[in-house]
N, C-alpha and C positions, 0 to 999 in steps of 0.2 A: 503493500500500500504506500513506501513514502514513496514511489514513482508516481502516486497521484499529484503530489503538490507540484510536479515540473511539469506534468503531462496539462494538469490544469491554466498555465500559465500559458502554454500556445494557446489552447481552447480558446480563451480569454481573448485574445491580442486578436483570432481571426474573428471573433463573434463581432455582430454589428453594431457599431459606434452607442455608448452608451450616455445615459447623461444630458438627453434631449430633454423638450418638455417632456414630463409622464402624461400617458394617456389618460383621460379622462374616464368618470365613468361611474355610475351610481356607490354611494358611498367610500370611493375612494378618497383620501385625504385633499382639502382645498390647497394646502402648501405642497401639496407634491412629495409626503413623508412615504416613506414603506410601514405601512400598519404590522402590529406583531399582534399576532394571534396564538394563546396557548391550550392546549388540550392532555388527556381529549377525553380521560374519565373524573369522575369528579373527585374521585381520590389524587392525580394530577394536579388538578387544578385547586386545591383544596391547599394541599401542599407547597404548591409554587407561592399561594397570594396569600395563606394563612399561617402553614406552619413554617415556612422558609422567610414571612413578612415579606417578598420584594412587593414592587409596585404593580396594582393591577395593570396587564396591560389594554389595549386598545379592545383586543375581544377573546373571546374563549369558544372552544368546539364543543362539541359533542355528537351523539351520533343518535339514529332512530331507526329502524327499521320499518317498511309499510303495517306491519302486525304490530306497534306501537309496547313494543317488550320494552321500550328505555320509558322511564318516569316520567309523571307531572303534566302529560296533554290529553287532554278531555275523550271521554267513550263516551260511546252513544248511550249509555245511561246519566249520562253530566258528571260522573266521578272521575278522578284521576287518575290515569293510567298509573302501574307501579312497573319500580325495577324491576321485575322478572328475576328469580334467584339462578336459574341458569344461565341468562344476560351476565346478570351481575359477575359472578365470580368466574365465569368463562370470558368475557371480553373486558370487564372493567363496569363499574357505575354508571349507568348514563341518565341527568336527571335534571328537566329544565325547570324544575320548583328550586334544586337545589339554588339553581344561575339566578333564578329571578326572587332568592331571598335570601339571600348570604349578600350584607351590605357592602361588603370589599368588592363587588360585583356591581354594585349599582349602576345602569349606566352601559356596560361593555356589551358592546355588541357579542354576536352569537354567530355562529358558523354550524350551521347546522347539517350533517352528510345524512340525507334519507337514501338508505337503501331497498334497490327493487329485484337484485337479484334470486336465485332462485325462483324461477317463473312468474315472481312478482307480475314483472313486466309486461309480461305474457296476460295477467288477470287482470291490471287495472285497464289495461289498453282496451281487452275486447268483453270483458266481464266474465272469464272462462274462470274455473278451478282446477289450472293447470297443476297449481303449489298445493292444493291438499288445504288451503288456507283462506281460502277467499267466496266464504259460503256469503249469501248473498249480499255480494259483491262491496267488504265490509274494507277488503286493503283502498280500495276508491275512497269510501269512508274515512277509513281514519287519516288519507289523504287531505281532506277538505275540511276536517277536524285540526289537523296540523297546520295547517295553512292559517286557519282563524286564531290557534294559540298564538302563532308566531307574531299573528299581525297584532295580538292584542301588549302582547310584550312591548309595544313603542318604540323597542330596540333598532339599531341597524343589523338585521338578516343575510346572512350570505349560504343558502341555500345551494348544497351542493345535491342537486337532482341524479339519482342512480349514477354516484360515483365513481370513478376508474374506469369507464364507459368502455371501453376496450380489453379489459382485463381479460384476460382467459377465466380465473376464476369466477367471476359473474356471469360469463357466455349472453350477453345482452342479444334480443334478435333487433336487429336495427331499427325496420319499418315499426315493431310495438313500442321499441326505447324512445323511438322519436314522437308516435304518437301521446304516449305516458309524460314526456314533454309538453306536446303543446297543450292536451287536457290541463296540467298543473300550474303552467301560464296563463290558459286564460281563467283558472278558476284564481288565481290569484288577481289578475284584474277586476273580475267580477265582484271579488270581495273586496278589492279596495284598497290591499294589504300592501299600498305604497312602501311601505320600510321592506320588503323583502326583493332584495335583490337574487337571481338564480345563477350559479355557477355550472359548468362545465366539465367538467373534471379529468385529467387520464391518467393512468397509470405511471406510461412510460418505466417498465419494466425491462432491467436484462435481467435472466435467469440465469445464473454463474456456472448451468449444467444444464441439460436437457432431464429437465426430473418428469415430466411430461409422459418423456418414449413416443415423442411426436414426431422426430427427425426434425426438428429445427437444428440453428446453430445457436450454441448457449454460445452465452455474453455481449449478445446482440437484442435490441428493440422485438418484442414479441406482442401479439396481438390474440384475441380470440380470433377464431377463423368460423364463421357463422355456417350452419349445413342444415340444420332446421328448427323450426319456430320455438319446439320444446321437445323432450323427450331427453331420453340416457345419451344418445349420441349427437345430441342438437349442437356442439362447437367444436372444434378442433383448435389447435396452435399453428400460429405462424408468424414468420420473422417479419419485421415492420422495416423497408431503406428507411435510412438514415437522409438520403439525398430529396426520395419523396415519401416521406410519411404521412401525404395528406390522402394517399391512392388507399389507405386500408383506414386511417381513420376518420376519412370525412361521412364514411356510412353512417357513423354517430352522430354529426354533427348536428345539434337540434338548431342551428341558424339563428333567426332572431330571437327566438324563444331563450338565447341563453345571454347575458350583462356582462358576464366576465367567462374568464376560460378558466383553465389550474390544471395542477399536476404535481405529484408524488416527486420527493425528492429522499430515498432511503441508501442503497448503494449503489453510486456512480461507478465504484469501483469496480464491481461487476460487469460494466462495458468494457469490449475491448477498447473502444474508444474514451474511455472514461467519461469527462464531461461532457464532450464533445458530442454524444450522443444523448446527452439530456440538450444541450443548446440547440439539436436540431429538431429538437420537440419544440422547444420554446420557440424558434425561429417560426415554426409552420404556426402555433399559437399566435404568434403575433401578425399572421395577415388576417386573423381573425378580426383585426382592431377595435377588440374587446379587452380592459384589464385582466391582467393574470392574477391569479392566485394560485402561491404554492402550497398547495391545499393540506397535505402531511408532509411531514419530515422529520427526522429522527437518525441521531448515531445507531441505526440498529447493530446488533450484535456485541456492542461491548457494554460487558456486566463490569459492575462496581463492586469491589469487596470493602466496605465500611471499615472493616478490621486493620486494612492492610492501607487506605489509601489509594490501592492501586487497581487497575483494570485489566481485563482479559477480553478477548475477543473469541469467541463464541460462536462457531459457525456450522450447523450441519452440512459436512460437503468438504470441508477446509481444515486446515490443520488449526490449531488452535494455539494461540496465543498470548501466554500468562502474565502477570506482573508488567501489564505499560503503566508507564509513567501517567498522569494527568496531561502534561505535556507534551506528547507524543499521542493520545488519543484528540488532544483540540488541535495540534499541527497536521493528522491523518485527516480528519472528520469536517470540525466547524468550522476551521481556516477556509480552505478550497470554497466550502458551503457559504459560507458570507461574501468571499470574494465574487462569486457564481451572481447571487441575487442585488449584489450592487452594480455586477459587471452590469445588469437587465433590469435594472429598476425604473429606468421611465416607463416598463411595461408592466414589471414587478412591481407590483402595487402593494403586496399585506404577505406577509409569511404566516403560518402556521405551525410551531413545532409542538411537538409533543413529546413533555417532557410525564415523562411515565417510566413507576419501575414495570416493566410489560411481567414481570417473571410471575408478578404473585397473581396472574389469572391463568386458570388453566388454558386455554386455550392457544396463550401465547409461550407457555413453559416449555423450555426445553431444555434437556441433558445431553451430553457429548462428550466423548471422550477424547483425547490428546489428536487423534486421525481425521474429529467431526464427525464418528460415526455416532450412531443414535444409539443415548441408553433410557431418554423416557422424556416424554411428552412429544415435544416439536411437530405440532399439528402444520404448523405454515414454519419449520426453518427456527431459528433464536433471538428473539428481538431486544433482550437482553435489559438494563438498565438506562435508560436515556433522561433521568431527571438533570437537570442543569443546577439545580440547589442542593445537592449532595455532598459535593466534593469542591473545597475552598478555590483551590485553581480555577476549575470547570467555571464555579460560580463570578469569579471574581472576572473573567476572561467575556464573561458574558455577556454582565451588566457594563462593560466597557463597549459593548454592541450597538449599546441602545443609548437614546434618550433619556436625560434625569426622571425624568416622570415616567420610565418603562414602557412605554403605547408603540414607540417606535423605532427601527432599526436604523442607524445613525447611515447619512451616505455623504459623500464627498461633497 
């Protein structure tokens, strides 16, 4: 990995000229700031603005699914949804009563990722029960129930509509993604619910191995490969150019229906091309001429050992990596990672990271031995430790990031 920080430096120098006006664009900042955004369970977020004290920033995440498992927005009987206890302890807390009354919160906007996969998609679009889930046609439901919590928040909303839209693991079929778009567009106009802005979102994933067995090339841009509407075999994999990445992902593209674009920023490293293959996502992003949002991101894979000070890097697949320094994990990781969203900030508009210990839900736990082979959990891989208020360095290196008041990420 330290050949990222040299490799990121040409990336850098050929990306296009940065530092212009920033693009416009609902809730983006009037002075032209990069918004920081922190997530993404409320154990996170809990941590970062309560028990760690820094300063709230500009907004906070969280997530929902169309079956409305995360906390605090209205059922059709007028009660409020709850945490779901397999939600909970399998993905993390998700809970917008927590956001909208914990006072260190007053105020910050909210980034909300409604998820539609698992044939979601497929049932809000044409009102089927593809999912097993959507008896009379309640995921639509609690669609237009979310839609009116959000609006009643006052907040500024950043609505990231069936997120990672390309992902292999979501298998979206395009024509339902898009139309589950424009339904949730115009019922947001319909209702009124001016403060919520909708996002876009993609993956841009390289896979460090073909764990697939699809015959892609790992460490290259990967996309779902659509083959039908629903069903066991309804996606496949396949590799995304770098040169035109707009030929496989513009089938997603829900057009005006989306305010800003985004995109996952977890290991660059994993391209062969390093950054250079996230800048060519963001490049095709930007003829959107829509504000970006880098919707997640996160050091994934290096755990923190509290005891020791020091980090490991943790990776199903990869050798494993004991005792870095603090210094050595922000010169692999955050360095590159700030340098990247400054390089693109007149389009880069708002970060999101998510600083979360991932280990303590199962879902995201995972054990490895010294090779990276698996000794238990790793549902998706290691995601490891990524709080930023942990460890003094990390922290102190941070808040050097940003703004006095925390809201936003400082640029040239």
């Amino acid at each position: 990995m330290p050949q990222l920080i040299t490799a990121i430096a040409a990336t850098l120098i050929a990306a296009s000229p940065a530092f212009a006006d920033p693009v416009p664009g609902k809730h983006t900042d009037s002075q032209g700031r990069m918004q920081l955004i922190i997530g993404q369970t409320t154990d996170g977020i809990y941590d970062y603005t309560i028990n760690s004290n820094l300063n709230t920033p500009w907004g906070v995440t969280m997530y929902a699914p169309a079956s409305l498992s995360s906390g605090g927005f209205t059922t059709a009987s007028g009660a409020l949804s709850t945490n779901t206890a397999w939600y909970k302890y399998s993905y993390g807390p998700q809970d917008l009563s927590f956001i909208k009354n914990t006072p260190k919160l007053a105020g910050a906007a909210i980034a909300v990722a409604y998820w539609i996969g698992g044939d979601y998609d497929i049932d809000i679009a044409t009102g089927s029960n593809a999912s097993g889930e959507n008896a009379g046609n309640i995921l639509w439901e609690n669609t237009k129930r979310m839609i009116t919590d959000l609006k009643n928040t006052g907040r500024p909303i950043l609505l990231r509509v069936g997120y990672e839209a390309e992902a292999p693991w979501n298998g979206h079929w395009p024509a339902h993604y898009k139309t589950v778009w424009s339904k949730i567009k115009a019922e947001i106009t319909a209702q009124g619910a001016s403060n919520i802005a909708t996002v876009w979102q993609l993956a841009a994933y390289c896979p460090a191995t073909d764990f697939w067995g699809a015959g892609i090339t790992p460490r290259t841009l990967v996309a779902s490969k659509p083959l039908a509407a629903t069903g066991a075999n309804s996606n496949g994999v396949q590799n995304v150019s770098e040169d035109n990445p707009g030929a496989v992902y513009d089938q997603w593209y829900p057009g005006a229906d989306a305010d800003w674009t985004g995109i996952s920023i977890f290991e660059p490293q994993d391209c062969a091309n390093g950054y250079g293959a996230i800048q060519s996502v963001v490049n095709y992003l930007k003829t959107k001429n829509k504000p970006i949002l880098v919707s997640e991101s996160a050091a994934r894979g290096y755990d923190y050992n509290p005891a020791t000070g020091l980090y490991a890097y943790n990776q199903q697949g990869k050798l494993s990596r004991p005792n870095l320094a603090p210094t050595t994990v922000w010169n692999e990781w955050y360095a590159p990672f700030f340098q990247f969203v400054r390089t693109n900030s007149d389009w880069i508009r708002a970060v999101a990271y998510i600083s979360d210990d991932w280990q303590k839900y199962s879902h995201w736990r995972c054990t490895v031995d010294a090779r990276g082979n698996k000794i238990a959990g790793c549902a998706e891989a290691n995601w490891g430790n990524t709080r930023v208020d942990v460890n003094a360095t990390i922290k102190a290196n941070w808040l050097a990031q940003l703004t006095s008041d925390g809201k936003f990420i400082t640029t040239p």
